[in-house]
N, C-alpha and C positions, 0 to 999 in steps of 0.2 A: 307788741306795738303794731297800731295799725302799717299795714302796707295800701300802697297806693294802688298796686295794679287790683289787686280785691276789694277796693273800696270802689274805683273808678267799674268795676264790672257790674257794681251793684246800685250806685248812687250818681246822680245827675251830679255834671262840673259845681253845678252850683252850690251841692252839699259839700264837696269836696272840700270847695274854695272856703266856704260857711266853717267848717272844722278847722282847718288851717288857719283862720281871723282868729277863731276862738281860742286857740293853740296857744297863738300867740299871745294873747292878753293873759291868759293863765301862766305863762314863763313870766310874765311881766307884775303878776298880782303880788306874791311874797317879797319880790324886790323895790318895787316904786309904787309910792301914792303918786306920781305924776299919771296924768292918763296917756295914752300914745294916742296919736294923729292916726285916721286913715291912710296915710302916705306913709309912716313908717311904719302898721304891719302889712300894708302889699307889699314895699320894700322887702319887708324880712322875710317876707314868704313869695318873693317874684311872683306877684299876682296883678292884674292891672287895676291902677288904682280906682277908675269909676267901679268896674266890678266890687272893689273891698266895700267904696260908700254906700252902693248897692244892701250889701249882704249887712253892715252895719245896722243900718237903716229899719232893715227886718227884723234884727236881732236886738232893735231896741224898742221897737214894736210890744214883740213878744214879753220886753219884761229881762232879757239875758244878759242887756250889756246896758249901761248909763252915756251917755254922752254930752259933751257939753261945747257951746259952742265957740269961735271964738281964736284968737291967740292965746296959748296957753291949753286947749281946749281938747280933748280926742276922747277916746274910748275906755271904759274900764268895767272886769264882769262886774254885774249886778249884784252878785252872790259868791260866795269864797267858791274857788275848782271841784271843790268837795262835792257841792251842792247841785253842779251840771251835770246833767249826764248827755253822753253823746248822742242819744235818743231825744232829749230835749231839741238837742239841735237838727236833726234829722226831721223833727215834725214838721219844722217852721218851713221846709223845702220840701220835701215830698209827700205824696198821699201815700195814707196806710195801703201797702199791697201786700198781695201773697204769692208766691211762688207760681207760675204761669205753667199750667201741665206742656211739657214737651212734646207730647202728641198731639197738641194743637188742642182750639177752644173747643168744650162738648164733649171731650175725651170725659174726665174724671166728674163725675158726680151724676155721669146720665143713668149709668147702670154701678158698674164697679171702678174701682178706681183704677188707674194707671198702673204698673208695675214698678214705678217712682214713685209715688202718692205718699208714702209714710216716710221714705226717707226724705224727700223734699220737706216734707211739712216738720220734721226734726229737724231737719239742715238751720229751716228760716224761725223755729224757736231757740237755738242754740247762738243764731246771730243777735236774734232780738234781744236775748236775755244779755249777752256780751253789748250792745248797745246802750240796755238798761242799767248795767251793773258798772259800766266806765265812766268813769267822771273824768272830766279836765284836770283833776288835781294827778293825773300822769304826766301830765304835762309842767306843771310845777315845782315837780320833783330836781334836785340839783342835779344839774347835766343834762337835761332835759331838753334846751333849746339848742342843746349843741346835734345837728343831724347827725346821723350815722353813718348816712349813704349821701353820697352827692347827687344833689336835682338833678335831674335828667336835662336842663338845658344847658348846665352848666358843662357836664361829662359831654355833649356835644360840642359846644365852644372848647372843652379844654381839646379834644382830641382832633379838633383841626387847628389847633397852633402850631405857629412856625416849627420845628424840631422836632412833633409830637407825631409818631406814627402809631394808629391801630394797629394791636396784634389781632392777629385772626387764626 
């Protein structure tokens, strides 16, 4: 399962946010022909909601998600989970890059490469192919929309309620 702090190390909030919308319409594809509202998956995913219409918006652009407008009216994938991959959605936000030599620009390709050079460049095939090869349909799966770990704003709110002391 993706983690957050390795996805946020490598991808803008925006892709972030863009997986998380898609997330959640894929928990929602095998259960409901209703479509959901932009307001109930920022909701489900504590996201703000211009940002969700935002990422929507992109995402219908592209051809990934349908929407329709209206009372009655929200988001639905365009395509079964199966058929997305998280690399689809990674396009729509960021440009193709490759792995920035550590030694700074001009390092690798003047003369010889870096002494990272090949395992970077294996690192960021072994992400890409995991980007290509995962579809939404992980996210479709039963039990799937249930998190595992609690949002980080929520473990913040819980741990300064009344009664509630941090261990340390």
């Amino acid at each position: 399962m993706l983690q957050n702090a390795r996805i946020s190390a490598l991808y803008q909030k925006m892709t972030q946010n863009a997986i998380a919308a898609m997330s959640r319409l894929a928990e929602l594809h095998p259960e409901s022909s209703r479509p959901a509202s932009s307001r109930e998956i920022a909701e489900s995913r504590g996201l703000p909601l211009p940002v969700v219409a935002k990422i929507l918006t992109e995402l219908s652009r592209e051809g990934l998600v349908t929407g329709s407008p209206g009372p009655g009216g929200g988001y639905r994938l365009a395509k079964p989970p199966g058929e997305i991959s998280l690399k689809d959605v990674v396009r729509v936000f960021e440009s193709e890059s490759r792995s920035v030599c550590p030694f700074g620009p001009g390092w690798c390709g003047a003369e010889e490469p870096c002494p990272l050079h090949n395992s970077l460049v294996a690192m960021q095939q072994i992400f890409d192919d995991f980007l290509r090869n995962t579809t939404f349909s992980v996210f479709a799966q039963p039990g799937a929309g249930t998190p595992r770990v609690m949002p980080a704003a929520k473990r913040v709110a819980a741990s300064k309620a009344p009664g509630k002391r941090r261990r340390t």
